[in-house]
KOLVOKE-919224 format. One record per residue: residue number from 1; residue in one letter; z, x, y of N, C-alpha, C in turn. Coordinates in Angstrom, 3 decimals. Example, Ala and Ser with C-alpha at 12.3 -4.5 7.8 and 13.67 -1.06 7.14 Angstrom:
<pts>
PT / 1 / A / 7.800 / 13.190 / -5.690 / 7.800 / 12.300 / -4.500 / 7.800 / 13.200 / -3.300 .
PT / 2 / S / 7.080 / 12.850 / -2.250 / 7.140 / 13.670 / -1.060 / 7.870 / 12.900 / 0.030 .
</pts>
This chain:
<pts>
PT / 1 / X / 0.000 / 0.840 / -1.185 / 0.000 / 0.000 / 0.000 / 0.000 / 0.885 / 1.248 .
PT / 2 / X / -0.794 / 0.594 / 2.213 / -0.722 / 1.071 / 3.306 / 0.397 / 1.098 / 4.402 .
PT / 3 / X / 0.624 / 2.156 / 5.133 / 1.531 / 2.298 / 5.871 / 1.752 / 0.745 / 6.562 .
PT / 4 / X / 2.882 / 0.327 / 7.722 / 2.988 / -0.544 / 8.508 / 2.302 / -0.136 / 9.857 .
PT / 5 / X / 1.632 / -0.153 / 10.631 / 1.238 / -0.324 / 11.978 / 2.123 / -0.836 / 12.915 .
PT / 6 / X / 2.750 / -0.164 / 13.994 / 3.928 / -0.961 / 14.521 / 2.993 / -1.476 / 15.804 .
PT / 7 / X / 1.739 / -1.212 / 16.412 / 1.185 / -1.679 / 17.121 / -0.324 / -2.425 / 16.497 .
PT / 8 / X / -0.803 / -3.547 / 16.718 / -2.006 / -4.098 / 16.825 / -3.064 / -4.465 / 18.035 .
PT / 9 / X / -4.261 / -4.004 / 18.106 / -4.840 / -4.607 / 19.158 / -5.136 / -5.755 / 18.990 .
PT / 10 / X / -5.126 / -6.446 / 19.315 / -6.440 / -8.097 / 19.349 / -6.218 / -8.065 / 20.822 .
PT / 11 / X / -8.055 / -9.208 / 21.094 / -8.001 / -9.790 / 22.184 / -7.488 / -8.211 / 23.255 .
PT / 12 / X / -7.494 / -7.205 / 23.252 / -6.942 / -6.726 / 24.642 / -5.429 / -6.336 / 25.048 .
PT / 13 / X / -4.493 / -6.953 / 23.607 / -3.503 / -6.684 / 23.839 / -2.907 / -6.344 / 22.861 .
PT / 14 / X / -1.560 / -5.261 / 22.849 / -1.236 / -5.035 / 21.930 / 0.106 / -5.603 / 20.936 .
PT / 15 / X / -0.319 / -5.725 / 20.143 / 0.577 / -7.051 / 19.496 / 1.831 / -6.347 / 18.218 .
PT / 16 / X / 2.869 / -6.713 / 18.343 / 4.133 / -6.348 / 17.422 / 3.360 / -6.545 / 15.967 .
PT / 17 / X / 3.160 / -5.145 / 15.204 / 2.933 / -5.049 / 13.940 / 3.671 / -5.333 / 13.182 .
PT / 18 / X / 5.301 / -5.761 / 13.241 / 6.332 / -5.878 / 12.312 / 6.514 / -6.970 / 12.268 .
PT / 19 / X / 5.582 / -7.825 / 13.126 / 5.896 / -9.329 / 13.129 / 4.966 / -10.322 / 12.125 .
PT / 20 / X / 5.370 / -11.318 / 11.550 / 4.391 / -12.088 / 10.705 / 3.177 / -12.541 / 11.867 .
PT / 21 / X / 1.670 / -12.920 / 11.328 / 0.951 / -13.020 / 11.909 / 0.789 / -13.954 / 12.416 .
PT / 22 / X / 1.824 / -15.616 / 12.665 / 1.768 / -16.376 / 13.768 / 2.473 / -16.269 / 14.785 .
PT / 23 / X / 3.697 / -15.146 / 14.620 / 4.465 / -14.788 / 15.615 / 3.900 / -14.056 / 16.102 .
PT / 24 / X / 3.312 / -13.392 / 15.741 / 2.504 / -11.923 / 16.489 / 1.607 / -12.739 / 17.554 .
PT / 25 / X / 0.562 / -13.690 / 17.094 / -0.478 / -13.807 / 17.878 / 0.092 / -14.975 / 19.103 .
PT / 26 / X / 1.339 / -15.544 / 18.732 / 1.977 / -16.419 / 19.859 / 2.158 / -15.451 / 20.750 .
PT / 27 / X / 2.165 / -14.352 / 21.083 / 2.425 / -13.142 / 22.229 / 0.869 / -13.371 / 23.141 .
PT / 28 / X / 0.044 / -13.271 / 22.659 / -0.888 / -13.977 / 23.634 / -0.868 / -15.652 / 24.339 .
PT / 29 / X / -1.231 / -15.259 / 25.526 / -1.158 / -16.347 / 26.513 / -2.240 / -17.113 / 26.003 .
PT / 30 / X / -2.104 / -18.163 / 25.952 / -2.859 / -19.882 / 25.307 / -3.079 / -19.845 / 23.845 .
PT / 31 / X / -2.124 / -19.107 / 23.297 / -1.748 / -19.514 / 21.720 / -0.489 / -19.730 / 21.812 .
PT / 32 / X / -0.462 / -21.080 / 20.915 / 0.675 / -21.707 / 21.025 / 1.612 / -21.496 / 19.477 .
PT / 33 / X / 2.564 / -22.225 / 19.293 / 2.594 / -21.979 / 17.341 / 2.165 / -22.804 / 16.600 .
PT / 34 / X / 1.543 / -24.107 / 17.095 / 0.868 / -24.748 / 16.502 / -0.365 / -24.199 / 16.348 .
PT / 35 / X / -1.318 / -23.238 / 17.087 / -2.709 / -22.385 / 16.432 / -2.929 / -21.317 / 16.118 .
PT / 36 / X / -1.439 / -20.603 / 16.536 / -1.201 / -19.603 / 15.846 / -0.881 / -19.855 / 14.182 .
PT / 37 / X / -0.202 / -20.618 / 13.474 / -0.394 / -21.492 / 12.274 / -1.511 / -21.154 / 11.769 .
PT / 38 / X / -2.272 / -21.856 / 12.658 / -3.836 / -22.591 / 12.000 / -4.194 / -21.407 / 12.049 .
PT / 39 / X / -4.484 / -20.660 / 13.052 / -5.774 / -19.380 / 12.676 / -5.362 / -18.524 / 12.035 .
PT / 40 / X / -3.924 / -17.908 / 11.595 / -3.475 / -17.488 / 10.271 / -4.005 / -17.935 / 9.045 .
PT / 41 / X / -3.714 / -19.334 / 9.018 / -4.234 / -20.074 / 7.710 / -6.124 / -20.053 / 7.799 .
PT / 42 / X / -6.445 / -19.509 / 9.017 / -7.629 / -19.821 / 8.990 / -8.079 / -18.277 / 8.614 .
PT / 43 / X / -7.717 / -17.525 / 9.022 / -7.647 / -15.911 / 8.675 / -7.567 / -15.736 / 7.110 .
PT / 44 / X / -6.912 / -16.342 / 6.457 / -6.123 / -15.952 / 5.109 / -7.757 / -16.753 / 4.548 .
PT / 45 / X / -8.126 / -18.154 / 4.439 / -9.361 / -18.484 / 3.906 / -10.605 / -17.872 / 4.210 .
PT / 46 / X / -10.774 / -17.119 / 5.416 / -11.945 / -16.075 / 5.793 / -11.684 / -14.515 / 4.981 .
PT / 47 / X / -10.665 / -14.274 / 4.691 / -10.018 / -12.713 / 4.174 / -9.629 / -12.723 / 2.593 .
PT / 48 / X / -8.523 / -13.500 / 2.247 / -7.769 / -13.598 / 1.066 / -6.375 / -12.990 / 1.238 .
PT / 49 / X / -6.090 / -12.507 / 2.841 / -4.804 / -11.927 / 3.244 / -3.764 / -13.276 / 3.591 .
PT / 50 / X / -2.751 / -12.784 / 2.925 / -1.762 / -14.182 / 2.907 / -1.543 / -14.232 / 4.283 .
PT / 51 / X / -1.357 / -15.441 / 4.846 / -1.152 / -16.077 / 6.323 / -0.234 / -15.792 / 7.128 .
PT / 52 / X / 1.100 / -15.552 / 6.116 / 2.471 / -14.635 / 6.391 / 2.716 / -14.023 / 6.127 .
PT / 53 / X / 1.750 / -12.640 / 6.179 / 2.030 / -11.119 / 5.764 / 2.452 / -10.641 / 7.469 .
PT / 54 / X / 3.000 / -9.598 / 7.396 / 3.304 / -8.812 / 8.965 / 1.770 / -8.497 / 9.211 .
PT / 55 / X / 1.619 / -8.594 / 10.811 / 0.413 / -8.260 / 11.411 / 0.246 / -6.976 / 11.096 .
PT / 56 / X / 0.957 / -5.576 / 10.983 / 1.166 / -4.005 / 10.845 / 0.311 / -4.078 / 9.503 .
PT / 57 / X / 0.006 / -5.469 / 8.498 / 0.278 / -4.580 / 7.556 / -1.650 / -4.674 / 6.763 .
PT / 58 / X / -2.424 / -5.391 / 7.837 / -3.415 / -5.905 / 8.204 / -4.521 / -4.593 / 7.943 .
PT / 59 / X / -5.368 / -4.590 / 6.833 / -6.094 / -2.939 / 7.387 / -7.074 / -3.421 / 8.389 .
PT / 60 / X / -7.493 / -2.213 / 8.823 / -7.584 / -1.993 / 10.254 / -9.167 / -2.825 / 10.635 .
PT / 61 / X / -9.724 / -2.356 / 9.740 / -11.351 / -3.133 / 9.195 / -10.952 / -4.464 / 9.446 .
PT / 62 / X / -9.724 / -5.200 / 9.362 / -9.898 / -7.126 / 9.606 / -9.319 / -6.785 / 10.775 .
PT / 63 / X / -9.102 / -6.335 / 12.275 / -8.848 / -6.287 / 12.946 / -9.532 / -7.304 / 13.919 .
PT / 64 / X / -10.942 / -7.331 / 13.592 / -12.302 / -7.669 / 13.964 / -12.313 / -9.045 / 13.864 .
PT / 65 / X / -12.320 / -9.238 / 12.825 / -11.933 / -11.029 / 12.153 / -11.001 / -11.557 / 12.539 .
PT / 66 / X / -10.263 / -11.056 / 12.723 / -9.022 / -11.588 / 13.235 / -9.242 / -11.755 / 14.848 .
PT / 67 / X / -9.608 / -11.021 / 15.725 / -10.361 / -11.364 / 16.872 / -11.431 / -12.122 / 17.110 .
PT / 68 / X / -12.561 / -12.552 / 16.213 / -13.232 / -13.199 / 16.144 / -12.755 / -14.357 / 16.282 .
PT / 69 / X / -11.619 / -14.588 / 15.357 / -10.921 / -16.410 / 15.000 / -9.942 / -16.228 / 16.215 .
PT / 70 / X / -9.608 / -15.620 / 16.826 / -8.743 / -15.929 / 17.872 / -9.532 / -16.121 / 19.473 .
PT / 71 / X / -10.746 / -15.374 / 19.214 / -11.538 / -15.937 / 20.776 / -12.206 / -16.971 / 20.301 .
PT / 72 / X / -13.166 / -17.307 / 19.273 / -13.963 / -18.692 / 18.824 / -13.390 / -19.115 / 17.942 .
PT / 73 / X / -12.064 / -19.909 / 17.777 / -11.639 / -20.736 / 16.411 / -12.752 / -21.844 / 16.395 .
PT / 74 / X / -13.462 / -22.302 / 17.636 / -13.816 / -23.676 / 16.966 / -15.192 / -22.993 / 16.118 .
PT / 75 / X / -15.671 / -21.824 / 16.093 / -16.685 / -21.669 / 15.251 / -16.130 / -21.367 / 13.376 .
PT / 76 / X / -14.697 / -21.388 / 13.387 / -14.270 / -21.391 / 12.436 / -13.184 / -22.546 / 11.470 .
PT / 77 / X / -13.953 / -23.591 / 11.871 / -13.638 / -25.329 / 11.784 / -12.270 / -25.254 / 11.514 .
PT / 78 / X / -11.706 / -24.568 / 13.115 / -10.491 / -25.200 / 13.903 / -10.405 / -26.337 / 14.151 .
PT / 79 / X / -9.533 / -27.153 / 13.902 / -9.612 / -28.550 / 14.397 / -9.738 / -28.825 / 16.383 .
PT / 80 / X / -10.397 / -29.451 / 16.617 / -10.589 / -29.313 / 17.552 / -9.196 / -29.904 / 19.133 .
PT / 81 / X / -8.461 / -31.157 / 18.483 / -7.511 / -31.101 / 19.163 / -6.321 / -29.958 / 19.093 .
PT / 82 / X / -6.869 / -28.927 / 18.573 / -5.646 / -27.925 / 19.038 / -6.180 / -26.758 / 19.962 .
PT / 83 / X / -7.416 / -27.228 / 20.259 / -7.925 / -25.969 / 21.728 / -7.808 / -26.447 / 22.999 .
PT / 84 / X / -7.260 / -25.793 / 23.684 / -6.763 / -25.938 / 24.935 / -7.402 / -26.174 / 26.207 .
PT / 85 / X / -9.047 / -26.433 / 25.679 / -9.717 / -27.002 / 26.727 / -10.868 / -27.523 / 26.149 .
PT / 86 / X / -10.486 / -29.292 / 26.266 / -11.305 / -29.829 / 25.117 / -12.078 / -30.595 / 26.451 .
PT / 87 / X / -13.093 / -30.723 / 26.895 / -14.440 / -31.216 / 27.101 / -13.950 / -30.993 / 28.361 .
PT / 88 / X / -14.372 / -29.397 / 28.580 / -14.273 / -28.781 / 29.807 / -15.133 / -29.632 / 30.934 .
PT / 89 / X / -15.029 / -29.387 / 32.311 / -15.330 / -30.493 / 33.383 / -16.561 / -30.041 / 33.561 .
PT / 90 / X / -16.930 / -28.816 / 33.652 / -18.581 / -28.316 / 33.873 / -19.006 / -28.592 / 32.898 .
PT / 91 / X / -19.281 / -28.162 / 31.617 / -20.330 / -28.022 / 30.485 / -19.757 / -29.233 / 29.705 .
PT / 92 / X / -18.957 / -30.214 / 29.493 / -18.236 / -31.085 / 28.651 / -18.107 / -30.522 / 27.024 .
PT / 93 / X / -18.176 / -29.099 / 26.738 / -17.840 / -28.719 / 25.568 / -16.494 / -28.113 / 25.133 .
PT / 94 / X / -16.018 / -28.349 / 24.047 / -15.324 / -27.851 / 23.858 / -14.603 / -26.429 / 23.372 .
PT / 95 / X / -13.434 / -25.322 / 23.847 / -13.583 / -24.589 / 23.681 / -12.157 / -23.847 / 23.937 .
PT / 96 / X / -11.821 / -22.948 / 23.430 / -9.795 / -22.271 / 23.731 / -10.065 / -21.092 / 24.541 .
PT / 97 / X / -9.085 / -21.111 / 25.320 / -9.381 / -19.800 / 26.184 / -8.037 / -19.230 / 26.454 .
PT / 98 / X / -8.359 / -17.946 / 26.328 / -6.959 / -17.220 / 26.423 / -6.660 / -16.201 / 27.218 .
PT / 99 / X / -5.316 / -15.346 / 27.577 / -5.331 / -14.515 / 28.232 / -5.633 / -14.934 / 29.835 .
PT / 100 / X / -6.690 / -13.957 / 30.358 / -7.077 / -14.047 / 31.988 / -7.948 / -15.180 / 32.165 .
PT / 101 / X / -8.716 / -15.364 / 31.074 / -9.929 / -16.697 / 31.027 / -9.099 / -17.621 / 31.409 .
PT / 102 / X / -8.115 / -17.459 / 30.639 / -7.268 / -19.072 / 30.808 / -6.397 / -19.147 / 32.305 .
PT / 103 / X / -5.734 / -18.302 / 32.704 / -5.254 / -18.019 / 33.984 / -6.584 / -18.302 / 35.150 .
PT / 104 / X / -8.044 / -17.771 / 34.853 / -9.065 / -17.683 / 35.652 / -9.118 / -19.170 / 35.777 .
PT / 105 / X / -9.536 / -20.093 / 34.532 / -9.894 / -21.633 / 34.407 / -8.999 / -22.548 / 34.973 .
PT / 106 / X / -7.724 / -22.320 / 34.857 / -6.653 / -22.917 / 35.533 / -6.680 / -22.700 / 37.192 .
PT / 107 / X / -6.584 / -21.639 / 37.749 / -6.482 / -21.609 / 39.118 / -7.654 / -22.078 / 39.724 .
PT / 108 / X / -8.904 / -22.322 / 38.997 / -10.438 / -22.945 / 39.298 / -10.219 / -24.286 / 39.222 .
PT / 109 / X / -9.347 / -24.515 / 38.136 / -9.074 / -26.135 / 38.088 / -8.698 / -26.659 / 39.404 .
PT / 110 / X / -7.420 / -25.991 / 39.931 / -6.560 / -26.416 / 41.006 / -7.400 / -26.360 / 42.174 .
PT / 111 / X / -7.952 / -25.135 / 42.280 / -8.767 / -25.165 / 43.665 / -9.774 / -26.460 / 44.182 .
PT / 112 / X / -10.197 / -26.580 / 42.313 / -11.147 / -28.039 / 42.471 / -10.844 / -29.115 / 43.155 .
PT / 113 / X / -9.370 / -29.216 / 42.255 / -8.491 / -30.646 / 42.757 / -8.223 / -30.546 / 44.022 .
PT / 114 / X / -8.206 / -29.667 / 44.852 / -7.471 / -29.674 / 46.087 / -8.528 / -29.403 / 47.176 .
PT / 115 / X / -9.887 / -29.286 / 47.050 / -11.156 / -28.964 / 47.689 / -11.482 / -30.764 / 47.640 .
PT / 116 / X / -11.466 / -31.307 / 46.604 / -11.727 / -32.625 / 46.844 / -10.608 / -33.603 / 46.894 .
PT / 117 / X / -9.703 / -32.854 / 47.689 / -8.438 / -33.529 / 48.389 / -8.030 / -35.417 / 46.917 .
PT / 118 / X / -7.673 / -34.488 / 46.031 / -7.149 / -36.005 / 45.317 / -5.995 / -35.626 / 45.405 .
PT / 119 / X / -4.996 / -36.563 / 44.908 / -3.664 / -37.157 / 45.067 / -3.005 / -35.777 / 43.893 .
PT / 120 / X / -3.815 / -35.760 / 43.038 / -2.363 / -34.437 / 42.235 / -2.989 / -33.260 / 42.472 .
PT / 121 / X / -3.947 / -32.949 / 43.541 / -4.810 / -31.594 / 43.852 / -3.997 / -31.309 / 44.923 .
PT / 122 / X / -3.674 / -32.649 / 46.169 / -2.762 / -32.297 / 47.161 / -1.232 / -32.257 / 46.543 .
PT / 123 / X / -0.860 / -32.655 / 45.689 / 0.471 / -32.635 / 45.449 / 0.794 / -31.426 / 44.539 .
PT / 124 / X / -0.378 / -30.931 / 43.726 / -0.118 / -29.402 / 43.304 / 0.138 / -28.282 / 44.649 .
PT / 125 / X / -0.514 / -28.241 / 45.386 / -0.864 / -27.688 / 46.503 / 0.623 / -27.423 / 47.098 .
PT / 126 / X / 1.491 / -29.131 / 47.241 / 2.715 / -28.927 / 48.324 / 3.506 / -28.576 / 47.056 .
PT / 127 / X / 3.267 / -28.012 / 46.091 / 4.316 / -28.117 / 44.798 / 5.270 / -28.985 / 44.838 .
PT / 128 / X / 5.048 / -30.491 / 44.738 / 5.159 / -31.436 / 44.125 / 5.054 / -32.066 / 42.893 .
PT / 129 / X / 5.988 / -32.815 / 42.492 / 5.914 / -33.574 / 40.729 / 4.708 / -34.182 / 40.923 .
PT / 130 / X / 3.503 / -34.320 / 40.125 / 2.504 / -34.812 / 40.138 / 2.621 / -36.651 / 39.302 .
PT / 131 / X / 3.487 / -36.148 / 37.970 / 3.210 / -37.413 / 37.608 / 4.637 / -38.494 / 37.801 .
PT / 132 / X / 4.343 / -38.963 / 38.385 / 5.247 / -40.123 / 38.789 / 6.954 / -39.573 / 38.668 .
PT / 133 / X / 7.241 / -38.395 / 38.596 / 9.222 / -38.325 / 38.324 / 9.535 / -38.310 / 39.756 .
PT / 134 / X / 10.944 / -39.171 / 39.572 / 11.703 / -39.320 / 40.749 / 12.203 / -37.621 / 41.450 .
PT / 135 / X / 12.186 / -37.963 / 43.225 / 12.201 / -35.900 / 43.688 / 13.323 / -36.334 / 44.059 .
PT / 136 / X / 14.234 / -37.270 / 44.292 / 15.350 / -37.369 / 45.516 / 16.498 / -36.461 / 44.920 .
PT / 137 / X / 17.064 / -36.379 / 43.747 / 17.912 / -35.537 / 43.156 / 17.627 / -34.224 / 42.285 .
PT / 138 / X / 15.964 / -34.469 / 41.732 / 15.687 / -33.837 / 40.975 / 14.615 / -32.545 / 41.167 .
PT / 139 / X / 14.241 / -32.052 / 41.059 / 13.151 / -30.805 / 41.519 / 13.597 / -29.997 / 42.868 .
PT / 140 / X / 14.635 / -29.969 / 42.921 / 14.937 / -29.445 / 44.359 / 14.642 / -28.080 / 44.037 .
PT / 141 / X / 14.801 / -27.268 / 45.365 / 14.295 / -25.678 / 45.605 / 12.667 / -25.325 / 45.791 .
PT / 142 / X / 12.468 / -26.753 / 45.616 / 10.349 / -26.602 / 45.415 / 10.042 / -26.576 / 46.655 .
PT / 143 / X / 10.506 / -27.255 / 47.723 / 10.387 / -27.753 / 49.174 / 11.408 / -27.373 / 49.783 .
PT / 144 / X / 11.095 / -27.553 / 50.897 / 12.047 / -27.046 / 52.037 / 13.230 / -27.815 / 52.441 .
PT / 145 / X / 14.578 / -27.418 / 52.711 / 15.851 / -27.995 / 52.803 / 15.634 / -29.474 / 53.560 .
PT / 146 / X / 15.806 / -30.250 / 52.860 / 16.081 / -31.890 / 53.268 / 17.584 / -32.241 / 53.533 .
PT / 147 / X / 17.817 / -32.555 / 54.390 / 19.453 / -33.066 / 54.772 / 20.553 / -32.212 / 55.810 .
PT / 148 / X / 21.197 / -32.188 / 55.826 / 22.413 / -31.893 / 56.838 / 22.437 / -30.569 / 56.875 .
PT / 149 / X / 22.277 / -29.701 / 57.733 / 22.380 / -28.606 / 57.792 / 24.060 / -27.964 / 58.409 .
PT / 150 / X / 24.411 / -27.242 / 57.623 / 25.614 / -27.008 / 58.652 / 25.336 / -26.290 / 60.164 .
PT / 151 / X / 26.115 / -26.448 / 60.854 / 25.837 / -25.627 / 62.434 / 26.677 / -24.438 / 62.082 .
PT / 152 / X / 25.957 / -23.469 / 62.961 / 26.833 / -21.838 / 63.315 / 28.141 / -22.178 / 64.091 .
PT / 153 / X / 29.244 / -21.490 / 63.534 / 30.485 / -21.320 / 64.284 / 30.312 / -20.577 / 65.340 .
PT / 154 / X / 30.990 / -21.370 / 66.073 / 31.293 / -21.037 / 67.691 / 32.546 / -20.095 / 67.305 .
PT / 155 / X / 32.378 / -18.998 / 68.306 / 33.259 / -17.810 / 69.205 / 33.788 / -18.141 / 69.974 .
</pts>
């Protein structure tokens, strides 16, 4: 058996080799543990490597595959309600994006909403609760001091 690897690349980042391979790949941003699961289990039917072996212990040759199923699961009949951007607003296809893509797609989202001035584009904007929760007790520190201010002591 081959040594352990205490580091892995995927995707750009380097991932805890001592960790089983849905914990490992939950360290990337827009894998969750619900597809970290799946693309393990989806890894192990593309490979024959059990789903919960440590990522370290991975030879180095499926490194590749294993990146493959983690940038395109849906080309590897991922179910599709578990990708994180299902009938994107430009192209209406579906598709998971991770890392900076996903940070990039998100702040594009917001800019959208708030360029065409709608109601949770402006209320992202004033960092405001968007969907209907009560603010009078709750979300405080988001906005600026509401209520009684004390006055400076007089000398």
């Amino acid at each position: 058996m081959a040594e352990l690897r205490l580091i892995v690349r995927i995707a750009n980042k380097d991932l805890d080799g001592r960790k089983r391979i849905p914990k490992a790949l939950m360290e990337l941003k827009g894998i969750s543990h619900r597809i970290s699961k799946i693309m393990a289990k989806t890894f192990e039917k593309e490979t024959g490597i059990k789903w919960d072996s440590k990522m370290g212990d991975l030879p180095e040759n499926m490194d590749e595959k294993m990146e493959e199923i983690v940038l395109n699961p849906e080309k590897f009949s991922v179910p599709l309600w578990t990708l994180n951007k299902q009938k994107e607003y430009e192209t209406g296809k579906d598709k998971h994006l991770i890392m900076g893509d996903l940070q990039f797609e998100l702040r594009k989202n917001l800019q959208r909403l708030s360029k065409i001035k709608s109601y949770r584009g402006l209320r992202l904007g004033w960092g405001l609760t968007v969907r209907g929760q009560k603010t009078k007790s709750t979300h405080r520190g988001k906005g600026p001091a509401v209520g009684v201010q004390k006055k400076d002591a007089k000398k």
